[in-house]
N, C-alpha and C positions, 0 to 999 in steps of 0.2 A: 415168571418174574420173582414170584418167593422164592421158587427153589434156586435163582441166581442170585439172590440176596443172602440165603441161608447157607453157600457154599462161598463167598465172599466173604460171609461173618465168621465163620470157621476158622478160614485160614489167617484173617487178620488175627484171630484172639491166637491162635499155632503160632504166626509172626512173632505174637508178645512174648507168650511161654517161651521161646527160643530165647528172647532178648534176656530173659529174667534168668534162663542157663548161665548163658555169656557172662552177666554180671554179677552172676555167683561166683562161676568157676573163675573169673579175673581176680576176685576178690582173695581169693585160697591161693593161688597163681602164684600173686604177690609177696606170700610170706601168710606167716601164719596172722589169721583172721583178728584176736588180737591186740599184735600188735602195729594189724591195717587202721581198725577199728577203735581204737585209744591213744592216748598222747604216749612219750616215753615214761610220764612222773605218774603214772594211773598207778592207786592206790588197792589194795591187794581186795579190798570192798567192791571197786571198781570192775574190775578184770571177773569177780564171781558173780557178780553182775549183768555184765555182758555174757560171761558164756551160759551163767542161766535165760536170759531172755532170747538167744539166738542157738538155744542147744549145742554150741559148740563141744560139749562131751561128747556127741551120741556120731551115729554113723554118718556119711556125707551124705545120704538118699533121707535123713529123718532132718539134717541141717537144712536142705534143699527145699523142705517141705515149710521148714520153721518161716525160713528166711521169705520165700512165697506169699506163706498165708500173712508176717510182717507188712508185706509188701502190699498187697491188696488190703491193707486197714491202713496202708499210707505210713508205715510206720520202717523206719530205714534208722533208727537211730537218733542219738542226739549228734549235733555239730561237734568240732570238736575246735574251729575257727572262731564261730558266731556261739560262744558262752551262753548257755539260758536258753537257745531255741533246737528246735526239733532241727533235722534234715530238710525234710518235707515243709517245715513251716518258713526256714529260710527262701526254699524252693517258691512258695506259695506267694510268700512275701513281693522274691522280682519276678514272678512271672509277670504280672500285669506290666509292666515294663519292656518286656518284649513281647509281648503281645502286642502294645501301643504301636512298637518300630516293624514288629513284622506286617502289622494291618496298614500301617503308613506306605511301609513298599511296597507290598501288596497292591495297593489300590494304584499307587504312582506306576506300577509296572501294565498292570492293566488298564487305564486312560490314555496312555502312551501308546504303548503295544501292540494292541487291536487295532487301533485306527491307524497305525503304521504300517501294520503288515497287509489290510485291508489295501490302501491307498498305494502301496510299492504291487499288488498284485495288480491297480485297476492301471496303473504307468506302469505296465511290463519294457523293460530295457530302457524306462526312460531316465532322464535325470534323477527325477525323487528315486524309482526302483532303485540306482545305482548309490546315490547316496544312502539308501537305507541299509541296503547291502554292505557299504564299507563301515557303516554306524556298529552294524550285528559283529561283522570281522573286529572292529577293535573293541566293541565289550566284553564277546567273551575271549578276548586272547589277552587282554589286561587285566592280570591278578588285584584280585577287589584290596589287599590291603593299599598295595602301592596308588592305585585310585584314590581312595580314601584319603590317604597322607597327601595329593596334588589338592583335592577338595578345600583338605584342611591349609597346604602352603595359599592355593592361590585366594579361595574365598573366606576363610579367615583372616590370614596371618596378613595378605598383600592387600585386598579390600576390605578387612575388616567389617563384613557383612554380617558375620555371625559367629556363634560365639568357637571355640574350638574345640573342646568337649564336653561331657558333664552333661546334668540334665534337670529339667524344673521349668523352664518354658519351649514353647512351640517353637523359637529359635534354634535353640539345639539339639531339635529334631531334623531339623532341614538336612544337616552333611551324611548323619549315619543312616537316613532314607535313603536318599540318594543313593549313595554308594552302595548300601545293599541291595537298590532297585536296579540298578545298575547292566546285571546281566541277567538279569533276570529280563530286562526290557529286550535286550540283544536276542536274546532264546527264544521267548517269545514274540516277538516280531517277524522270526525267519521262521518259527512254526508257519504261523500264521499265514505269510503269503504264502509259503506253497502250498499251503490246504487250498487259499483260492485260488490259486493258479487251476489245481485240477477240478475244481467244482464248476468256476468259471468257464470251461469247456465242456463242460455236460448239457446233454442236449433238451435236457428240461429248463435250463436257462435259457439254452436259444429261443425254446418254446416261447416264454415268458418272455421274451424281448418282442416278439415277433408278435403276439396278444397287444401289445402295447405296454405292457406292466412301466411301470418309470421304472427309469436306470437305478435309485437311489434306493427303491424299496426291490428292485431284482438282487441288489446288490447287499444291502444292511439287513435284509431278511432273508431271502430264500437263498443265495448262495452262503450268505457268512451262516445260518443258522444249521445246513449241510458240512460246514466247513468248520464247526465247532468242534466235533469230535478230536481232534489231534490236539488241537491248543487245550482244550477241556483238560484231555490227560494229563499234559503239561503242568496246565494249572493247578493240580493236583501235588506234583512233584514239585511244584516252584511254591506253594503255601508252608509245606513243609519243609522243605530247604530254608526257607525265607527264616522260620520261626527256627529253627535248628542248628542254622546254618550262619548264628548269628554272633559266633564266638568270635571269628575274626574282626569284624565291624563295631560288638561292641567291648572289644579290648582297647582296639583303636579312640575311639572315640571315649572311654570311659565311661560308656553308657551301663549304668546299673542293672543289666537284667540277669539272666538265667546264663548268656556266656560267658558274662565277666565272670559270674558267681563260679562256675566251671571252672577255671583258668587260675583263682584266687583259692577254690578247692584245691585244686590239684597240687597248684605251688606249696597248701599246707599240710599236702596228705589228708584232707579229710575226708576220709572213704566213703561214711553216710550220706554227705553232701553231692559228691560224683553218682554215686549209685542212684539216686531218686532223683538226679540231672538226665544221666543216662536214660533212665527209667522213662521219664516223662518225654523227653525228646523222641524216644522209639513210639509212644505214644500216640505222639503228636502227629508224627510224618506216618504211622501207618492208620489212625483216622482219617488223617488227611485222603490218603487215597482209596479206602474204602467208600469215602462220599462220593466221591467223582468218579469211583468207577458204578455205583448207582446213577450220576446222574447221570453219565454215560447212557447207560440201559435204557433211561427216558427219553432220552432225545433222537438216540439211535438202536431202535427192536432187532438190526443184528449183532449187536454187541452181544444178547442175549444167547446168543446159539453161538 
């Protein structure tokens, strides 16, 4: 088990370094470094400034190393939008903000999800089955923004239920959950039943039926906890989709976290800002599945081999 946790932790932290490549070399890509990294009106103080603290004089292999070790002390620069703060402190500032909305869909997708895709495997062909089935088809083949905008026409704007975007109470949580939970419910749902489908026919369950075991504990424990492994992984990839994958929804919705701030980045050219977005998001989604491919390991000893 260490040594499959010690070659999983390896290649996550090799993941990173690769990401920290990409958003160097994007950075030089663009134009000279600069003037990625300063307004047009930066003052001749400014500019000796920046290429001392990022060695912009020296070679690209001793830049790579500057900008690195910057990186790992959280240090990406000042904003160049948000006056007065760091990169990383703007960064810092809305994360808690998608964290809220990503943990919000998060959970809405799994309360949902499991017991749907559970329930469509114990009604194979039946109604619910078939209903759940066409629920999966039109979440994931319906682009989350134009979703969003129906959420926003029909239960804002026509029922006036809630508010339509922005953010400060529990209210205008409710559409950008939703809608980021969205397909993520569909994905997960249709994991989910066919893992039971084929667990459900193993003959350790018939076993268990046949002992007497109740239907309700053969079913919410011994086959779904067999039958965890594929949604697990999932779940791994939909944590970090959710939290990353959050620019779309909260443009939409104007919810202030880490994709508006991207989006509003980018619009101003603030490199520092994108870069420690970037940065953090590769973060995010390849934590993300380093846990779950540990918990994998636990639930399931041939995962291990």
């Amino acid at each position: 088990m260490k040594k499959y946790i010690g070659t999983r932790l390896i290649e996550s932290l090799a993941a990173i370094l690769v990401i920290t490549i990409l958003v160097f070399a994007l950075t030089h890509m663009s134009g000279s470094p600069v003037d990625a990294l300063l307004p047009q009106d930066a003052t001749q103080d400014q500019i000796d400034a920046l290429v001392a603290q990022w060695g912009l004089d020296q070679p690209l292999a001793v830049q790579y190393l500057t900008f690195l070790k910057n990186a790992l002390a959280g240090d990406f620069g000042d904003s160049l939008k948000w006056r007065g703060y760091s990169a990383m402190g703007v960064v810092l500032d809305r994360f808690p903000q998608t964290l809220l909305l990503g943990g919000v869909a998060v959970a809405i997708s799994v309360i949902v999800a499991i017991p749907l895709g559970v329930m469509a495997a114990m009604n194979r062909n039946g109604p619910l089955d078939r209903g759940a089935q066409i629920f999966s088809l039109f979440g994931q083949s319906v682009p989350q923004f134009w979703f969003a905008i129906l959420l926003i026409w029909f239960l804002a704007v026509a029922l006036q239920l809630v508010p339509t975007s922005g953010s400060g109470s529990w209210r205008h949580l409710i559409l950008p959950a939703i809608a980021m939970a969205w397909f993520q419910i569909a994905a997960l749902s249709r994991l989910t039943r066919s893992a039971m489908l084929d667990v459900l026919d193993a003959e350790y369950i018939k076993l268990a039926r046949v002992k007497g075991v109740r239907e309700a504990r053969v079913v919410w424990v011994h086959a779904l906890r067999n039958a965890a492994v594929v949604p697990l992984t999932y779940f791994g990839v939909l944590a970090g989709s959710v939290l990353t994958g959050s620019v779309t929804i909260e443009t939409v919705f104007s919810w202030p976290g880490l994709g508006w701030v991207a989006i509003e980045a980018i619009r101003a050219r603030d490199f520092p800002v994108v870069q420690a977005v970037v940065v953090i998001f590769a973060i995010i989604y390849i934590v993300s599945n380093f846990l779950v491919d540990i918990l994998n390991a636990y639930i399931d000893p041939r995962v291990r081999s």
